[in-house]
C-alpha positions in Angstrom: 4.3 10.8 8.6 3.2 7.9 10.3 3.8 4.0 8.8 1.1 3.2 6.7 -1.0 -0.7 6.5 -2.0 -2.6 3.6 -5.3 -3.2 2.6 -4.5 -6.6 4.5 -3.3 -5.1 7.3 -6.9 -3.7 7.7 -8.8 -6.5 7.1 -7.5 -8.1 9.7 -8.1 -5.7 12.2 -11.9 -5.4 11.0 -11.6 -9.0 11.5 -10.3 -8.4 15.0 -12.9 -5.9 15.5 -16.3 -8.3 14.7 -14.8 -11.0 16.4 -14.9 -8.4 19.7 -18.3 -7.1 18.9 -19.7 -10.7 18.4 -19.6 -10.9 14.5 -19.8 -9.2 11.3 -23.5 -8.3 11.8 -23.2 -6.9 14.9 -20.0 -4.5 14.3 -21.7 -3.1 11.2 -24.9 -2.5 13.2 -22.9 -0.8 15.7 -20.6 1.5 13.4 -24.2 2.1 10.6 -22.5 -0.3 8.2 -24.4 -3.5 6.8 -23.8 -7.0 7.5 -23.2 -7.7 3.7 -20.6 -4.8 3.2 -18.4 -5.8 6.4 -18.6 -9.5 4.9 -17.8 -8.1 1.6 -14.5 -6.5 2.6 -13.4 -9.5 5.4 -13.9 -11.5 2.1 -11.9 -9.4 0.0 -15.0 -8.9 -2.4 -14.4 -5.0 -1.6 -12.0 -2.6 -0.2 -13.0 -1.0 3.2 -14.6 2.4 2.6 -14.3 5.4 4.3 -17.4 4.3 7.1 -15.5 1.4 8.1 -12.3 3.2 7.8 -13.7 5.7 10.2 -14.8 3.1 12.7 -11.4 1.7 13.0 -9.9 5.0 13.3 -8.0 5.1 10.2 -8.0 7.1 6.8 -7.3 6.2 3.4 -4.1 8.0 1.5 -3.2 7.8 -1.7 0.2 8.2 -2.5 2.3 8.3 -6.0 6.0 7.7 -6.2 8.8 7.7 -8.8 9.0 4.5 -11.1 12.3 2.8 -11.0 13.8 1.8 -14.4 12.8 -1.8 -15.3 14.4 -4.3 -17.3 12.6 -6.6 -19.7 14.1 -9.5 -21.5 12.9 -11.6 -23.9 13.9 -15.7 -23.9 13.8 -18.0 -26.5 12.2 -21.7 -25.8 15.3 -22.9 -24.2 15.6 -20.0 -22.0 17.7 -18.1 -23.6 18.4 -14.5 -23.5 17.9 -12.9 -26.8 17.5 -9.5 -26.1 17.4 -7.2 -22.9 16.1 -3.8 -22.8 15.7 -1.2 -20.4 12.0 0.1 -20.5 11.2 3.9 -19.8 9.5 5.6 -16.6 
C-alpha cells in the first residue's frame, strides 16, 4: 500500500498544477472541469472529486480503523479534576 495525502496535500498540487497550466480556468478547461469547481476546491469550498482526482493521477480511498480508548474528564471552575472516565469504542 502506498503512503496516502491529505485532502491538503492535494490541494496544493492542484494548486501546483493551474499555476503550470496558466490558472484555474485554463487547467479545468484542459482536464473538462469548470473554472468555478477547480476554484471551489483550491478554496476549500469543496473536496476534489473524482475528475480532478483523475487529472492529477490519484484516487480517493476510504479507509476505517480501530478507535483507541479515550479518556474524558470533567473540571470544575478552578480546573479541577472531578471525575475521569474512560469512554467506550
Amino acid at each position: 500500500m502506498s503512503a496516502g495525502m491529505h485532502v491538503e496535500e492535494v490541494v496544493e498540487k492542484l494548486k501546483a498544477a493551474c499555476k503550470d497550466a496558466g490558472g484555474q480556468t485554463a487547467w479545468g478547461a484542459a482536464h473538462g472541469v469548470s473554472g468555478a469547481y477547480v476554484h471551489d476546491c483550491v478554496r476549500g469550498r469543496r473536496d476534489p472529486g473524482e475528475s480532478i482526482l483523475r487529472a492529477l493521477g490519484l484516487q480517493r480511498e476510504v479507509r476505517y480503523i480501530p478507535r483507541g480508548r479515550e479518556t474524558v474528564a470533567l473540571y470544575d471552575a478552578d480546573g479541577v479534576t472531578l471525575v475521569t472516565a474512560e469512554v467506550l469504542p
